[in-house]
DOKOL-738701 format. One record per residue (C-alpha): x negated, y, z negated; residue in three letters. Coordinates in Angstrom, 1 decimal. Each point is the difference from the previous one (the first is absolute). Layout:
N
      xx      yy      zz  code
       X       Y       Z   ALA
...
END
This chain:
107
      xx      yy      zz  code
  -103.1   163.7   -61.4   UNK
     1.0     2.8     2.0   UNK
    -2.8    -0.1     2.8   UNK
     0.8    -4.0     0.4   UNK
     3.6     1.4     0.3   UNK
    -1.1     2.4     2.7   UNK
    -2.2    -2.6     1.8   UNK
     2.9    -2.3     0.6   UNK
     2.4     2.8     1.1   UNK
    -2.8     1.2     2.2   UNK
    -0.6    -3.7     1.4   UNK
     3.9    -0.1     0.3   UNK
     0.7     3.2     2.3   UNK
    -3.1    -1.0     2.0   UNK
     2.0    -1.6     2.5   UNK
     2.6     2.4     0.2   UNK
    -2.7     2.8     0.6   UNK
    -1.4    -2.0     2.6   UNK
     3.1     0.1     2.3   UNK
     0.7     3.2    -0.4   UNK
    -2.9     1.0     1.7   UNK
     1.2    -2.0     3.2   UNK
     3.3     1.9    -0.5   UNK
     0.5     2.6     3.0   UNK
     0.1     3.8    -0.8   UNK
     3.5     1.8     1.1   UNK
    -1.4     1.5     2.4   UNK
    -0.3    -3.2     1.5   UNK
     3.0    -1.0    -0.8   UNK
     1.7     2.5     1.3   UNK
    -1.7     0.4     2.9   UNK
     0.7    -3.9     1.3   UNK
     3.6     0.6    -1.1   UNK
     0.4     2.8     2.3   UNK
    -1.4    -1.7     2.8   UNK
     1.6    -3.0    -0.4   UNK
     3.6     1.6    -0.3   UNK
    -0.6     1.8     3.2   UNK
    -1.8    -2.3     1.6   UNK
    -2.7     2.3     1.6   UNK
    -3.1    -0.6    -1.8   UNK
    -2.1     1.5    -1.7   UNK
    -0.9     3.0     2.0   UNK
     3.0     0.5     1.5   UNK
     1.7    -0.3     3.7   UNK
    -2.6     1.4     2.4   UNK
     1.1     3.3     2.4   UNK
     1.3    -2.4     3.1   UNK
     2.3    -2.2    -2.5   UNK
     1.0     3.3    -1.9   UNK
     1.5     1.7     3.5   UNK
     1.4    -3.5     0.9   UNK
     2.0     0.0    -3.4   UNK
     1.0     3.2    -0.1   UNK
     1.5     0.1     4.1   UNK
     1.6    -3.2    -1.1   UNK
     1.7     1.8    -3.1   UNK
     0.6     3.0     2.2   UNK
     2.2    -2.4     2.5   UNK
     1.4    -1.5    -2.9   UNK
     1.3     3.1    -1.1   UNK
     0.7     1.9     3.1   UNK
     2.3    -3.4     0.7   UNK
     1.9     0.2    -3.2   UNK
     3.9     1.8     0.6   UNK
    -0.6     1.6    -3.7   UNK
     0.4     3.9     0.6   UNK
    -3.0     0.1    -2.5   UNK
    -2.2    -2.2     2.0   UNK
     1.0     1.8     3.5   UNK
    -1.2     3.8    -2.0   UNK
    -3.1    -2.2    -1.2   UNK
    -0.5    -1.7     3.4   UNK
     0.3     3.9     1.6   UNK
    -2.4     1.7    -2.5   UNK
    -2.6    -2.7     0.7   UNK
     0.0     0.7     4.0   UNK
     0.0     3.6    -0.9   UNK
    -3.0    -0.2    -2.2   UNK
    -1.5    -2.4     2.6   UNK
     0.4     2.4     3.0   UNK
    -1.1     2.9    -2.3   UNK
    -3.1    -2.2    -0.6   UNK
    -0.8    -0.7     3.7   UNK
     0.4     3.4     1.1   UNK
    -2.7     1.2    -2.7   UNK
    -2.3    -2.5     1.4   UNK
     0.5     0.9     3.2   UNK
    -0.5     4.1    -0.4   UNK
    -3.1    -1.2    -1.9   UNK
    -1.2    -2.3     3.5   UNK
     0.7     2.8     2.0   UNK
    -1.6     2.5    -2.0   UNK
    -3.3    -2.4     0.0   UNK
     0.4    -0.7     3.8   UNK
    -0.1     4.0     0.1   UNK
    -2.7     0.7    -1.8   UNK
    -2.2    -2.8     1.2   UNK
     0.9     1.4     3.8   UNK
    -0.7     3.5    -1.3   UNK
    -3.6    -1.3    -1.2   UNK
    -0.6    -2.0     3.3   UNK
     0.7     3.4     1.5   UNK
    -2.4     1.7    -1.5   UNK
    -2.4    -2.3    -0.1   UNK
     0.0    -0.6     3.8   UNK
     1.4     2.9     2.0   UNK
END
């Protein structure tokens, strides 16, 4: 009696087991969640969206009257002018040593 007993139980959860194997793992999940809530897909903005985002935010901010948002709005062009000025000692130290190597190269 008890294997007819298991049979039927079997035959009854056979359904069940079937559509949990459609069921979506949480990663899944999750990860349609995310990019449905933020509405950037599933990779993410690309590099030319990103910048365009964050200058908008920055102009949101720097237009704000909030003391907090003009120190933000300040730190953010300092960091941005510290940013350009490393990239350009960098050019100008490549522009140097590629006219140094001309230089040797062809007296």
């Amino acid at each position: 009696m008890s294997y007819l007993k298991a049979a039927i139980l079997a035959i009854a959860l056979l359904p069940s087991v079937a559509a949990a194997q459609t069921v979506n793992s949480a990663a899944s999940i999750g990860a349609r969640a995310v990019s449905s809530y933020s509405g950037i897909g599933m990779w993410g903005p690309d590099r030319a969206t990103e910048r365009k985002m964050a200058v908008a935010r920055l102009e949101q901010i720097c237009a704000s009257k909030r003391a907090s948002d003009q120190r933000g709005c300040d730190r953010a062009w300092r960091i941005i002018a510290a940013g350009h000025a490393k990239i350009q000692a960098r050019r100008d130290a490549e522009a140097d040593k590629a006219a140094k190597a001309e230089g040797v190269v062809a007296p």
